[in-house]
N, C-alpha and C positions, 0 to 999 in steps of 0.2 A: 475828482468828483464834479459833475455837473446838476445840470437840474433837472435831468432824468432819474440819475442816482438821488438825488433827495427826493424826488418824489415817489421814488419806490419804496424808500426809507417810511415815508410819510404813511403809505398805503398801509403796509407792513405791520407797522406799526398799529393801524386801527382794527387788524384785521391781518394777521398769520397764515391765516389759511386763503385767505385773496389767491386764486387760482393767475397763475404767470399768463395765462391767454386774457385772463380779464384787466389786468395790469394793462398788458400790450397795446390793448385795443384801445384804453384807456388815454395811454400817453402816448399810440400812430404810432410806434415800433413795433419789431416781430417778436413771436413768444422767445423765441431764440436770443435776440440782445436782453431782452429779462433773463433770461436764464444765465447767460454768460455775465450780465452785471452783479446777479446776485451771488453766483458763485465767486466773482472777483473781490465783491464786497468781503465774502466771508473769509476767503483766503488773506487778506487784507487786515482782518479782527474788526472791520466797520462793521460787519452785525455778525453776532457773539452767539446766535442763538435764537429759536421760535421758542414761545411758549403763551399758554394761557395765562389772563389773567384772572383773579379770584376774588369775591368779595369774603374778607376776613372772618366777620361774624359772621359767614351763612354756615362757616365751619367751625363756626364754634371758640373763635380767638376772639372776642371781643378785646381783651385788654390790650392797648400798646401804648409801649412807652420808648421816649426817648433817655438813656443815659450818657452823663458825661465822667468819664472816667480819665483819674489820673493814674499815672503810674513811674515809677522806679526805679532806678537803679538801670536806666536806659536798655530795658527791657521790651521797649513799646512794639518792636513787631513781633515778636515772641506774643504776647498778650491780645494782640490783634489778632493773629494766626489762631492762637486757642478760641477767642471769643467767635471767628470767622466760621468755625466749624460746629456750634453749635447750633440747632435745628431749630429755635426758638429766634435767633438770627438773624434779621433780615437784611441790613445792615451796616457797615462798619467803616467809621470814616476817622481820616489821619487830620487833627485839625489845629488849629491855632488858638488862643486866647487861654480862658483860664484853665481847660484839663487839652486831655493831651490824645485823647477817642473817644469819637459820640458814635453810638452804637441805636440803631434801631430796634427793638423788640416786639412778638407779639405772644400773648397767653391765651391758655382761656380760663384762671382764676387769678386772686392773690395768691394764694397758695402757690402757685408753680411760679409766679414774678417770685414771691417769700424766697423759696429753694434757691430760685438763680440768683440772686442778689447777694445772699450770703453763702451760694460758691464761688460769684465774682469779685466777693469781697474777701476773702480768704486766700485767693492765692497774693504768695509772698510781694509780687512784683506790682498788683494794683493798691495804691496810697489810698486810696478814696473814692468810692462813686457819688452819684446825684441824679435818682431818678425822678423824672417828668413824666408822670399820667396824662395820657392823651382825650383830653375831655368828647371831645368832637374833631372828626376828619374834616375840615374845608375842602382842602383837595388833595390830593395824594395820583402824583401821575407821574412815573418815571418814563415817559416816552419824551423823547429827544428832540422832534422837529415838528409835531403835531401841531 
């Protein structure tokens, strides 16, 4: 990778649909090396995917929360894998210190955090949760090189 490639990354990034001629002209190369860098990129796994991005509450998820969940009987990718495929999900990380997965979530009551909490706490393999109510968003940006 050079710093062509990051700065496509960058583009990309702000903007998905950035047409590859405007890219080009951008960074004085042809639509054509955009084009072969990004396909190299994704043949590669360096970008995984276009999508939009959402604001939360405008659909209605206000709640999110962070949990840290211990677990088991060395069960913990088993447990990550189930918690990974639910829809509420956003997600799911392998981590150090005192639990053993912190998982991202988002709702749009107590009610449906209620349900998931006590079916994440019910299966045999999770010891424990500990969820954090997310008061206020500061920032919230999973982009990479921005």
């Amino acid at each position: 990778m050079d710093e062509i490639d990051l700065e496509i990354i960058r583009m990309l990034e702000q903007d998905a649909r950035t047409p590859f001629k405007e890219i080009a002209t951008k960074l004085g190369v042809s639509e054509g090396t955009i084009h072969n860098r990004v396909r190299k990129m994704q043949e590669e796994g360096i970008l995984i995917g276009f999508s939009a991005r959402t604001n939360p509450s405008k659909l209605g998820m206000d709640l999110t929360v962070v949990i840290g969940i211990r677990v088991k009987g060395g069960k913990l990718v088993e447990v990550e894998r189930e918690l990974s495929a639910l829809r509420e999900v956003k997600c799911v990380y392998d981590v150090t210190g005192d639990y053993d997965a912190m998982v991202i979530a988002r709702f749009r009551s107590r009610e449906e955090l209620n349900r998931f909490i006590k079916e994440v706490i019910a299966s045999e393999h999770v010891e424990r949760t500990v969820t954090h109510v997310v008061l206020n968003t500061i920032k919230e940006d999973f982009t990479t090189l921005v």
